[in-house]
C-alpha positions as CSV (number, residue, x, y, z in Angstrom):
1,X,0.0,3.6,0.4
2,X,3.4,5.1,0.5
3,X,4.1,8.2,-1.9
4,X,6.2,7.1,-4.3
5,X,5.6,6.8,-8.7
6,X,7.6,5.9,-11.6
7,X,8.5,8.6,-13.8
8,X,6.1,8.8,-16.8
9,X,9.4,7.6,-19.1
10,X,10.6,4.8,-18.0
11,X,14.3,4.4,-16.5
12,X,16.5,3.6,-18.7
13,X,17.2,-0.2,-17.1
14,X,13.5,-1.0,-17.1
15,X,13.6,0.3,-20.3
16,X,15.4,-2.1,-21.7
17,X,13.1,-5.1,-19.8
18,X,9.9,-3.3,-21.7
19,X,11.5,-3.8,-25.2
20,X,9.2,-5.5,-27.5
21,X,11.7,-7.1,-29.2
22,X,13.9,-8.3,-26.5
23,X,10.9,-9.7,-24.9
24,X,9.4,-11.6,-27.6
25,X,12.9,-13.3,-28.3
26,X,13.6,-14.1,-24.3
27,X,10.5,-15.9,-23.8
28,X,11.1,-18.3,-27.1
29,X,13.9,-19.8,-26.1
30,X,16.6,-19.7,-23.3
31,X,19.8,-20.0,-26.0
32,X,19.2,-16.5,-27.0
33,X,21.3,-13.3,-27.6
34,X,21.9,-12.1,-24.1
35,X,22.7,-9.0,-25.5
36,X,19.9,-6.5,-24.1
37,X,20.0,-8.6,-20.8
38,X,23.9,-8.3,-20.3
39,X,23.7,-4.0,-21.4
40,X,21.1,-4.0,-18.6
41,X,23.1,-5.9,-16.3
42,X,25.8,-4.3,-17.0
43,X,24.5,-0.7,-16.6
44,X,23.8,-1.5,-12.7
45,X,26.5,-3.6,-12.5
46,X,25.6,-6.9,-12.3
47,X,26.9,-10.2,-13.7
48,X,25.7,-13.7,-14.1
49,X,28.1,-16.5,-13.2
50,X,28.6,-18.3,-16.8
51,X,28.6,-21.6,-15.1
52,X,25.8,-21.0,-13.4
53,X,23.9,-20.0,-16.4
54,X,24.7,-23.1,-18.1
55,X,23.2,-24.9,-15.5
56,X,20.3,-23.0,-16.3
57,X,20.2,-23.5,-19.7
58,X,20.8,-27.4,-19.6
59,X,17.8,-27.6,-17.0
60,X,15.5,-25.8,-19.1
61,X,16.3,-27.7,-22.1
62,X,15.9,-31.1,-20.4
63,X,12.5,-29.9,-18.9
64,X,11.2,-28.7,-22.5
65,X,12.3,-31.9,-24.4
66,X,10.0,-33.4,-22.0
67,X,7.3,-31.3,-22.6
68,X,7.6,-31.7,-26.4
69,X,7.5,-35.4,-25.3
70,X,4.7,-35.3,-24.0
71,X,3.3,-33.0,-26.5
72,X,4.1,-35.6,-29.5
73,X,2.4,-38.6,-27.4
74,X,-0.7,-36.2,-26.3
75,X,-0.3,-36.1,-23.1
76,X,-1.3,-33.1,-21.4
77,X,0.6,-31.0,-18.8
78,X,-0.6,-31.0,-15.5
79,X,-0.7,-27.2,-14.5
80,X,-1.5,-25.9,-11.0
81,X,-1.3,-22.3,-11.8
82,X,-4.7,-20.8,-11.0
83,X,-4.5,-18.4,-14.3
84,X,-5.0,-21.7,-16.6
85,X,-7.5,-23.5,-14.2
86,X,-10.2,-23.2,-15.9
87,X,-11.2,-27.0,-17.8
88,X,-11.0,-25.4,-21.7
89,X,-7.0,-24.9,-20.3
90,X,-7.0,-28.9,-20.5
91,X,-9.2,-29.7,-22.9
92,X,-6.9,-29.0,-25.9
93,X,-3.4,-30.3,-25.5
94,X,-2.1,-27.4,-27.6
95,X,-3.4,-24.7,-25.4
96,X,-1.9,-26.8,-21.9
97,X,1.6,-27.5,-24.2
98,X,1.1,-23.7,-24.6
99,X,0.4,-22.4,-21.0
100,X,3.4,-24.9,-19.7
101,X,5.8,-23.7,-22.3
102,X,5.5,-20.6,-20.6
103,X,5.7,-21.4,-17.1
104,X,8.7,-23.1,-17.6
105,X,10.0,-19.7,-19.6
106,X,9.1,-17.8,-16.8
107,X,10.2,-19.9,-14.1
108,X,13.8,-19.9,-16.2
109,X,13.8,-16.3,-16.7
110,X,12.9,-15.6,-13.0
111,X,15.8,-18.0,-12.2
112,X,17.9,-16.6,-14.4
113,X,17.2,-13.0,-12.1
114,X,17.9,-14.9,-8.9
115,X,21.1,-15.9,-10.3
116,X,22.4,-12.1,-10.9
117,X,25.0,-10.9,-9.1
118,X,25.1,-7.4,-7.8
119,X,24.2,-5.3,-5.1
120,X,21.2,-5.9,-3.3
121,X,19.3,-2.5,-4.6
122,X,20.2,-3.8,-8.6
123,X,19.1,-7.5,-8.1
124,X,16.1,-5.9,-6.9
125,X,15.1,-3.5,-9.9
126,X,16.4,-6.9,-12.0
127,X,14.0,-8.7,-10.6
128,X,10.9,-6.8,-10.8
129,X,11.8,-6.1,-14.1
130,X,12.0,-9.8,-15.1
131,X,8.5,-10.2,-12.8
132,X,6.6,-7.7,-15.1
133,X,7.8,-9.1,-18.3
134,X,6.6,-12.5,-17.4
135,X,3.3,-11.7,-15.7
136,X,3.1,-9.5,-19.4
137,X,3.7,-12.5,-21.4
138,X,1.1,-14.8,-19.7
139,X,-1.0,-16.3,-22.8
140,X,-4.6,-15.7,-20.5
141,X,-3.8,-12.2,-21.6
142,X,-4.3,-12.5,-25.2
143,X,-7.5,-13.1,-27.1
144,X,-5.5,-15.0,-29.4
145,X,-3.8,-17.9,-26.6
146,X,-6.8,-17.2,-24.4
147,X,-9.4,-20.5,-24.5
148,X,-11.8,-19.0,-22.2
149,X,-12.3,-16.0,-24.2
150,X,-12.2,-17.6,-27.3
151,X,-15.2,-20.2,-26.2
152,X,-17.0,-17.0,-24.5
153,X,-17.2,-15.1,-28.0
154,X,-18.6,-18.3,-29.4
155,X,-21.1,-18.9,-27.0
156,X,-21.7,-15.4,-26.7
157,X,-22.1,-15.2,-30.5
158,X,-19.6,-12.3,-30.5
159,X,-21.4,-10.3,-27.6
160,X,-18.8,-10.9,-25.1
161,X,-16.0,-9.5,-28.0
162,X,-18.2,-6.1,-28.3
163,X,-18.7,-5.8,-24.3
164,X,-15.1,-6.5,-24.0
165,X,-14.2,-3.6,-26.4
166,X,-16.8,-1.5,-24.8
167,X,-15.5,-1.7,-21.4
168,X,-11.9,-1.3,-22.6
169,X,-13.2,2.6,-24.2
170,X,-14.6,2.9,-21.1
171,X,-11.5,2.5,-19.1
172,X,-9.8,5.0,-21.5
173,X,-11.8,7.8,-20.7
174,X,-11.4,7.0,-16.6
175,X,-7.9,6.6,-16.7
176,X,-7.5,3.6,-15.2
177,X,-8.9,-0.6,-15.0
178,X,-11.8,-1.2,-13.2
179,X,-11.4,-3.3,-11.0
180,X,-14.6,-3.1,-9.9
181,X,-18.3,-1.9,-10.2
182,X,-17.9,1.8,-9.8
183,X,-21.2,2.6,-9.6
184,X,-22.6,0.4,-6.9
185,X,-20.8,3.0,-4.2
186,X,-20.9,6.4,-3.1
187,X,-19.3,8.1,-0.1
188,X,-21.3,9.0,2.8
189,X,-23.9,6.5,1.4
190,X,-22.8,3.4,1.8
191,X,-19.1,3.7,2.2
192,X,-17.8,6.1,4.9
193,X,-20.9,6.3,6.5
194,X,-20.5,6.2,10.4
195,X,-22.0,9.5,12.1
196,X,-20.1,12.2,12.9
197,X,-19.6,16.0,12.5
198,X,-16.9,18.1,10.4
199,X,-16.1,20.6,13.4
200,X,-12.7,22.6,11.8
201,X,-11.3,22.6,8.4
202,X,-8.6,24.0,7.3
203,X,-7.2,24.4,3.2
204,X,-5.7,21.0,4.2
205,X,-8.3,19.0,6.1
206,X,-11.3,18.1,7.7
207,X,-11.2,17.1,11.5
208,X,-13.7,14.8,12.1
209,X,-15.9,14.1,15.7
210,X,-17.8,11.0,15.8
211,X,-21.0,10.5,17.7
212,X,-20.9,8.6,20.7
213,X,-22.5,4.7,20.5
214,X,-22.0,4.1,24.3
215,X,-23.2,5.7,27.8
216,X,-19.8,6.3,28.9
217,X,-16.5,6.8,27.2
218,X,-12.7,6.7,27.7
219,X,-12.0,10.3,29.5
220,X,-9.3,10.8,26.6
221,X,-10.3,11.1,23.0
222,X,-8.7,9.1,20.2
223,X,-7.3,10.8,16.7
224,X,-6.9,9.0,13.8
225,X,-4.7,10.1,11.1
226,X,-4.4,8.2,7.6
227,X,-2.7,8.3,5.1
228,X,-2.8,11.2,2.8
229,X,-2.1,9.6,-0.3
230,X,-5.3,7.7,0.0
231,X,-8.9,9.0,1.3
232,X,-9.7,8.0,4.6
233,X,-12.6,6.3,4.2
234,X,-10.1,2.6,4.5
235,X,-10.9,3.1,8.0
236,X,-14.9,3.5,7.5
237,X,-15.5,1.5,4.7
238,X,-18.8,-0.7,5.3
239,X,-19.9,-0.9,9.3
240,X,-19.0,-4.5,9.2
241,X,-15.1,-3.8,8.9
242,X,-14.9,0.3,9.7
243,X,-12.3,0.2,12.4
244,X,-13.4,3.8,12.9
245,X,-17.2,2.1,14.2
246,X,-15.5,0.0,16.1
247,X,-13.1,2.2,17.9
248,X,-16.2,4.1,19.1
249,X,-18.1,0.7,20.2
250,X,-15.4,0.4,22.0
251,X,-16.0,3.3,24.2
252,X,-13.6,6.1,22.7
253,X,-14.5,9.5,21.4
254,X,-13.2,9.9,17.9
255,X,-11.4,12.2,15.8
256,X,-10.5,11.8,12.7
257,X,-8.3,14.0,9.8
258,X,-9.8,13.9,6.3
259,X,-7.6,14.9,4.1
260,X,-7.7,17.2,1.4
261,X,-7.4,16.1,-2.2
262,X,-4.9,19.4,-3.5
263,X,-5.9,20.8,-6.8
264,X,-3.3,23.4,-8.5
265,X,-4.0,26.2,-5.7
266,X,-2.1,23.9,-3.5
267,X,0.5,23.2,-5.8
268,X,3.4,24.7,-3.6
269,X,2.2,23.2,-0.1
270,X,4.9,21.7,1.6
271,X,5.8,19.1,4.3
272,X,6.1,21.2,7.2
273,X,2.6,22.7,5.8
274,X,1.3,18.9,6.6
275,X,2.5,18.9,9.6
276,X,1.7,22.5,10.9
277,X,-1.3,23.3,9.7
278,X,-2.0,19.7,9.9
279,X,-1.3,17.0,12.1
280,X,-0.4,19.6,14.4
281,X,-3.4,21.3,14.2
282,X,-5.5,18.3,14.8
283,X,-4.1,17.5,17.6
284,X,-4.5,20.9,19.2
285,X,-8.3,21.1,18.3
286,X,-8.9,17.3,19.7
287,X,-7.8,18.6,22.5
288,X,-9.4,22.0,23.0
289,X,-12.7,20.3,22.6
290,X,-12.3,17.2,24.7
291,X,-10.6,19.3,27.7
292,X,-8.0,16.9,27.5
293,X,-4.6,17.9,27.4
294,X,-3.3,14.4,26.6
295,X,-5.2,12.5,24.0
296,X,-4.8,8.7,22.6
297,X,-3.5,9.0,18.8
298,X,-2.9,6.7,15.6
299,X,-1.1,6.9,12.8
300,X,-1.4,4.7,9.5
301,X,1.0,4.4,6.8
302,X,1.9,7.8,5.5
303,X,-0.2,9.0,8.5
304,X,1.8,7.5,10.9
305,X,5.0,9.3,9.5
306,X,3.3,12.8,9.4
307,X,2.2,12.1,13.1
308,X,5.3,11.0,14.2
309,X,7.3,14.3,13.2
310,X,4.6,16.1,14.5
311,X,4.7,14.9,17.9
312,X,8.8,15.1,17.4
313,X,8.4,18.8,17.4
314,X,5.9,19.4,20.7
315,X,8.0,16.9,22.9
316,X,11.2,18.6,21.3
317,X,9.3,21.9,23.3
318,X,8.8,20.1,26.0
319,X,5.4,19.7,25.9
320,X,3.5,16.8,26.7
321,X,0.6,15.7,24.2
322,X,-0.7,12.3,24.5
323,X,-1.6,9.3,27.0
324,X,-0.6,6.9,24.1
325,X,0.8,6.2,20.4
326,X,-0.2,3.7,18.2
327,X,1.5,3.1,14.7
328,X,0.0,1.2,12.3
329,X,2.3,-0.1,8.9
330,X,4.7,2.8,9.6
331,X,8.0,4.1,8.1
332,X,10.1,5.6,10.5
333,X,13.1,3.8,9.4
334,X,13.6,3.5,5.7
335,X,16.6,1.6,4.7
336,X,14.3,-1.3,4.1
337,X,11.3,-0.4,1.8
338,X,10.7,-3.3,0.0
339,X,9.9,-3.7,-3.3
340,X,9.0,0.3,-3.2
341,X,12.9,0.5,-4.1
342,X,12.6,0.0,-7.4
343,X,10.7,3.4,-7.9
344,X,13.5,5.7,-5.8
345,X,17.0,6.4,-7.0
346,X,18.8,9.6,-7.1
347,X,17.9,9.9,-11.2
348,X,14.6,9.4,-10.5
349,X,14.0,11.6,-7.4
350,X,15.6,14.6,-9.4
351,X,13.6,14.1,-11.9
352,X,10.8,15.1,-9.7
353,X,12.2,17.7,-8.2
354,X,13.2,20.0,-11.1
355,X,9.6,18.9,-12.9
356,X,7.4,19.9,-9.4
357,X,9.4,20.0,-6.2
358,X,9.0,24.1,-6.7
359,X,5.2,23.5,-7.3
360,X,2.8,21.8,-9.7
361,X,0.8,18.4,-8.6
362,X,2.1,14.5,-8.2
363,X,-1.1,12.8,-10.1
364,X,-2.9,10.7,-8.1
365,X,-3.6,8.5,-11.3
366,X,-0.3,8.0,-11.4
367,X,0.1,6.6,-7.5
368,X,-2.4,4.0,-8.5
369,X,-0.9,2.6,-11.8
370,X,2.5,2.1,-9.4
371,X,0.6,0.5,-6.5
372,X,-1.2,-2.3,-9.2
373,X,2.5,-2.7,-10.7
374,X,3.1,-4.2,-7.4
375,X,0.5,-7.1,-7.8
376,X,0.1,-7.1,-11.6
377,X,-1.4,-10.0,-11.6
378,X,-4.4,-9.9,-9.2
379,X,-4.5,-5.9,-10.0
380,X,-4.3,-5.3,-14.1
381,X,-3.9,-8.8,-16.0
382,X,-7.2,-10.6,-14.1
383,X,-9.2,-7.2,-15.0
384,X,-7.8,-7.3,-18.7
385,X,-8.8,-10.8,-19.1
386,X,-12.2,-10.6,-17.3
387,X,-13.3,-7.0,-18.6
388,X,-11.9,-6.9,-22.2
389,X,-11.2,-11.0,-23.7
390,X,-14.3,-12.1,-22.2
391,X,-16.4,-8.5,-22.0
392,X,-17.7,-9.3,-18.0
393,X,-18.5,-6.2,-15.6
394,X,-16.4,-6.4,-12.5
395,X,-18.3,-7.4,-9.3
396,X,-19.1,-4.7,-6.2
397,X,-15.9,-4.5,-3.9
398,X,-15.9,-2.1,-1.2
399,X,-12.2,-2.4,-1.1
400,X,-11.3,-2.2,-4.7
401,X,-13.6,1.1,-5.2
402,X,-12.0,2.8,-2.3
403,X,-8.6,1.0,-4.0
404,X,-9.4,3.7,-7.3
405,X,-10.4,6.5,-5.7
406,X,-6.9,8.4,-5.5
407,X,-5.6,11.6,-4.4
408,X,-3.0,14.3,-5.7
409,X,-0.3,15.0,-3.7
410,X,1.6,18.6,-3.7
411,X,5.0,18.4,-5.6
412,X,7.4,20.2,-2.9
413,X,5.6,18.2,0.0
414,X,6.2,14.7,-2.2
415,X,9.5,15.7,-3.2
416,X,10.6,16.3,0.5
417,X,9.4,13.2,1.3
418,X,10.9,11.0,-1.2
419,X,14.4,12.7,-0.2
420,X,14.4,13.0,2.9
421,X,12.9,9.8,3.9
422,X,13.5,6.9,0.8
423,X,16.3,8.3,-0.6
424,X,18.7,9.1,2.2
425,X,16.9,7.9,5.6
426,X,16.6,11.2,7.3
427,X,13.8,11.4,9.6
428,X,15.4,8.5,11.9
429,X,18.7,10.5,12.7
430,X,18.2,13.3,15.9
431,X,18.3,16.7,14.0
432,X,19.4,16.0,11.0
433,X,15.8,17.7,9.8
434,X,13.7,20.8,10.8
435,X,10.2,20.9,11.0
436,X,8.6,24.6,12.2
437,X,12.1,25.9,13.5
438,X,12.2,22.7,15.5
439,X,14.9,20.0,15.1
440,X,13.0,16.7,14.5
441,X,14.2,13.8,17.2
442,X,12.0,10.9,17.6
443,X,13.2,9.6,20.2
444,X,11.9,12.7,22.7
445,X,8.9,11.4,21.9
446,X,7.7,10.0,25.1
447,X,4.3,8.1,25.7
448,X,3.3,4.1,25.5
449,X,3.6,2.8,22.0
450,X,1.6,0.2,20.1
451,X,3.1,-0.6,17.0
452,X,1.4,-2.9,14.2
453,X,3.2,-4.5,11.3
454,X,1.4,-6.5,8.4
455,X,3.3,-10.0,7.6
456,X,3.1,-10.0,4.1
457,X,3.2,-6.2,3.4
458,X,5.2,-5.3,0.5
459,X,4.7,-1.7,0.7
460,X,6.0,-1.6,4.8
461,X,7.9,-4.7,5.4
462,X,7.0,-5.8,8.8
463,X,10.5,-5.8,10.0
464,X,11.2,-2.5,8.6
465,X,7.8,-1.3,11.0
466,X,9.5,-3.0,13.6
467,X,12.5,-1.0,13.3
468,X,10.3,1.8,15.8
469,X,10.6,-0.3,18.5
470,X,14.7,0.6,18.9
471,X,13.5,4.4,17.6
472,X,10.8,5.2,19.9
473,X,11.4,5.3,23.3
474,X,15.2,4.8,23.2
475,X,15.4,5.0,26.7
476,X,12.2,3.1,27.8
477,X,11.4,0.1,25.6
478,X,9.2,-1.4,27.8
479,X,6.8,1.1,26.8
480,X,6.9,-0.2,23.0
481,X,4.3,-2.7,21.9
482,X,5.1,-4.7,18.9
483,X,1.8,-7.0,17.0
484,X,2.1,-8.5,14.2
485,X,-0.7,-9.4,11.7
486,X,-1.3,-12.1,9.5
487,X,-2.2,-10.9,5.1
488,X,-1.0,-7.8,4.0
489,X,-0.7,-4.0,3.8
490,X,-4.8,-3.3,4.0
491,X,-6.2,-6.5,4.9
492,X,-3.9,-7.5,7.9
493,X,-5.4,-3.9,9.1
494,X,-8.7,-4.5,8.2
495,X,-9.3,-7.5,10.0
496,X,-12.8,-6.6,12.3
497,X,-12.8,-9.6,15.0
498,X,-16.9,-10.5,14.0
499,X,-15.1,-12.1,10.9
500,X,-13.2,-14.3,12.8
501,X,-10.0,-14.1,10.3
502,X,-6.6,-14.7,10.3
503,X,-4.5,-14.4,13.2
504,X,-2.0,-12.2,14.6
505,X,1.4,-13.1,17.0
506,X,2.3,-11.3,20.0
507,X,5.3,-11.2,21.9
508,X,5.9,-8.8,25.0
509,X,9.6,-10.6,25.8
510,X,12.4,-8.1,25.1
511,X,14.4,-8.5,21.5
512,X,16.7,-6.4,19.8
513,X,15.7,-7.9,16.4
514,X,12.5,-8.7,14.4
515,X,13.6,-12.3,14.1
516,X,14.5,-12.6,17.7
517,X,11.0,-11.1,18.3
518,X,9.2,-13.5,15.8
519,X,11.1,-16.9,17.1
520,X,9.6,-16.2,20.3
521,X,6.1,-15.3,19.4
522,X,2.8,-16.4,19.9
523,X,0.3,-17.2,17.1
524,X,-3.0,-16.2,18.1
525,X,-6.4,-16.8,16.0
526,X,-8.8,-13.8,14.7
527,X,-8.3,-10.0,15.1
528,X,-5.7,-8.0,16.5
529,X,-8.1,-5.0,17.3
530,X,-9.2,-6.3,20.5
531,X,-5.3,-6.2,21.8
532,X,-5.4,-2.8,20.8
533,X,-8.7,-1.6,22.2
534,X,-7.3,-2.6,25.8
535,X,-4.1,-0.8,24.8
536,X,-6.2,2.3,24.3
537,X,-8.9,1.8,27.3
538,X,-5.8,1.1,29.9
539,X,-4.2,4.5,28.5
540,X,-7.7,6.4,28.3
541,X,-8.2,7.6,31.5
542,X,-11.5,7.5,33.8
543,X,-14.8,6.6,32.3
544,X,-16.9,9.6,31.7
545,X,-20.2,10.4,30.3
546,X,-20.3,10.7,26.5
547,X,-20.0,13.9,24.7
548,X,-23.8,15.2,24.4
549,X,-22.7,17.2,20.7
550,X,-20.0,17.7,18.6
551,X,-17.4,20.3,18.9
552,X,-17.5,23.3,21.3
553,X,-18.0,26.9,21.7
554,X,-15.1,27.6,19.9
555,X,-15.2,25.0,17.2
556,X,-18.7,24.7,15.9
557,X,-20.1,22.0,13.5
558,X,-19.9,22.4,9.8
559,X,-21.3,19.6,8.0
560,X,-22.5,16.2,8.8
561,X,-19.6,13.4,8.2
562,X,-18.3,12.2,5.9
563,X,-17.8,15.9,4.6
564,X,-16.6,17.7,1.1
565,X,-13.4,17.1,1.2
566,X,-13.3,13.1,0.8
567,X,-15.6,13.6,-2.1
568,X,-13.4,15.5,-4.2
569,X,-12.4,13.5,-7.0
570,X,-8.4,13.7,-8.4
């Protein structure tokens, strides 16, 4: 959910990694030419200790004489990876000898990327390179070492073969894999579908009021803000896991920004434009109709970033906006991104810049092929095997539908961001950016902060989330909150406590480091959501009766939620 894309070429070092040729040699054999390797590794500057390589080699080439052993004597593999599970995988020895041969290639090559020596940033882009080659090369993605979807044309009598092509034309025409049945959702139907009011809009977004499910609610209202890269709707997707439903169960009045989805008339918008005209202005309208002159707010991902600088800027004026914080997956700190580093280098970010950093549109087709490059696996090769080899329709995921259902992003707003914040770290140093005249400080912000980090998130790391608790509140860190959740980037926030799921750690004992933090922590079963739902009550002020309409004098209601603007299509 972060803004960030390959370029549409790519890089030269990857480049060399997606050479048919190179590839089709690596995965033969480890005593190979190493010559497109080494001009890789050589271009970032990395090496591979020759002794070490050896090692390498020898191991490899004890494991596959043991294989071919095995093969002569037909005995088959045992293999425990869960793409070659399926009984038709052991049932021939040639297609286990097959699937084994390359495991071991890939566990060699792999190796052979862990073994690299070179800066930190290099290894990296080494060794997602390497990972998409391998996930590439799996057999289960070709019809011709595929088993299952050899024995489904059969017993099919070639129907599965014609669906498969079919659904591949389809996915042409869209743009993009399905990952699942498309048509079994619609917005404001049965996704996005808790009740609330548009009451302002703007050429940016939609502010959203919710109605009222209780008597009585928390005297100060609560404002979401997502991501824009995504539509909000990951926060109301079914009422069984809408956190959005269950923030006002809980007795809050809610706000909520809807983002636009920019089409070429908002080709030059810019980041301050995001966060004037709008986190800023979401704020100020939360408050004009609640009375309140402190309101409760959260950020998420991207959102959380936007809100942040936002609230830099009216504490910077000495103004005094909220009763509390709360940061969910956030960037505020960006020297560790993760696997996200790959994508951003100075070559890259320029490229951007001098194609749409002056205006023109960042694709959001283009935003989703980079997020499923990150899981290729679950997010491209199990849809190429199911939909095209053997010609099935993906099932209903609420998830996965909301997952494809991207936005655009304006070039000189996404271009800011990837300088200012992944290239060179900006935002967390006082003043060294201006927002609206203002000098951006993050530490004058000055309110109780809950922060939430996803354990296995490899778009946010959780320690790099962490990193707010020395930013925020420099001078108070007892108001700082850390949580951690178990899963990742969407599920560890998605996690409604009726599916008693998971678990999440807490820790309120002072630490200067995410692993100090973490050694001391408590594992806790289910939710999260409950801790912060007392967060927000104990910084929400009197009970008072709930709001009998939406909106106010000033700021009438528009349209019933969930409103145009998620509905626009990139």
């Amino acid at each position: 959910m972060n803004m960030f894309t390959p370029q549409a070429t790519p890089p030269a070092w990857m480049a060399q990694f997606s050479d048919p040729n190179a590839w089709q040699s690596w995965m033969k054999t480890p005593q190979m030419d190493m010559g497109p390797i080494a001009k890789t590794m050589a271009d970032l500057g990395a090496t591979i200790d020759p002794a070490e390589l050896g090692k390498l080699q020898q191991d490899y080439m004890q494991q596959l004489t043991v294989l071919w052993q095995d093969m002569l004597a037909q005995k088959t593999p045992a293999i425990a990876d869960k793409r070659f599970s399926a009984p038709v995988w052991q049932a021939n020895p040639l297609h286990a000898f097959n699937a084994a041969v390359y495991l071991l290639n890939s566990r060699f090559l792999l190796a052979m990327a862990d073994a690299v020596e070179a800066k930190p940033r290099a290894k990296q882009k080494i060794r997602f390179a390497v990972q998409q080659l391998v996930d590439a090369m799996s057999p289960a993605n070709f019809l011709v070492t595929n088993p299952e979807a050899q024995q489904k044309i059969i017993e099919s009598k070639g129907e599965s073969l014609a669906k498969g092509i079919t659904n591949m034309l389809q996915d042409l025409q869209k743009g993009h894999i399905s990952q699942t049945d498309e048509s079994a959702f619609e917005v404001g139907v049965n996704v996005a579908t808790t009740e609330g009011t548009v009451v302002f809009e703007n050429e940016l977004f939609q502010l959203i009021q919710y109605q009222p499910l209780t008597k009585t609610v928390n005297e100060r209202p609560l404002l979401l803000v997502p991501p824009c890269i995504n539509k909000y709707y990951i926060l109301d997707l079914q009422p069984a896991n809408s956190l959005v439903k269950y923030a006002v169960e809980e007795g809050n009045t809610v706000f909520l920004v809807s983002w636009c989805n920019p089409g070429a008339d908002l080709g030059k918008t810019t980041w301050d434009d995001y966060i004037q005209k709008g986190a800023l202005k979401a704020l100020e309208v939360a408050q004009e109709i609640s009375g309140q002159e402190q309101i409760n707010a959260l950020g998420f991902c991207v959102g959380g970033t936007v809100l942040s600088t936002a609230l830099s800027i009216l504490y910077g004026r000495g103004e005094n906006p909220l009763s509390s914080l709360t940061l969910l997956t956030t960037l505020l700190d960006f020297r560790e991104t993760g696997v996200i580093d790959v994508f951003v280098d100075d070559a890259q970010v320029l490229l951007r810049e001098q194609t749409i950093g002056k205006g023109g549109l960042m694709p959001g087709r283009d935003f989703a092929s980079t997020f499923s490059s990150l899981r290729p696996n679950d997010l491209v090769w199990n849809y190429v095997k199911s939909n095209y080899l053997k010609g099935e329709e993906p099932p209903p995921f609420d998830l996965l539908y909301w997952n494809s259902d991207s936005t655009n992003l304006p070039g000189p707003m996404y271009c800011y961001y990837l300088r200012n914040m992944y290239l060179e770290n900006n935002l967390r140093q006082p003043g060294k950016l201006t927002v609206g005249g203002q000098k951006v400080d993050l530490g004058k912000i000055d309110t109780p902060i809950f922060i939430y980090g996803s354990r296995e998130d490899h778009i946010v790391p959780w320690t790099a989330a962490y990193e707010s608790m020395s930013i925020l509140n420099p001078k108070k860190p007892a108001r700082n909150r850390f949580v951690l959740g178990a899963s990742g980037h969407i599920a560890g926030v998605i996690n409604p406590p009726a599916a008693k799921k998971r678990s999440y750690w807490t820790n309120d004992a002072p630490a200067k480091t995410a692993e100090e933090w973490f050694a001391g922590a408590t594992e806790n079963p289910g939710s999260w959501w409950p801790e912060w739902s007392a967060f927000l009550a104990k910084n929400g002020g009197k009970k008072v009766p709930a709001p009998k309409k939406p909106g106010s004098a000033k700021y009438k209601p528009i349209e019933p939620a969930p409103g145009r603007y998620v509905k626009v299509k990139a």
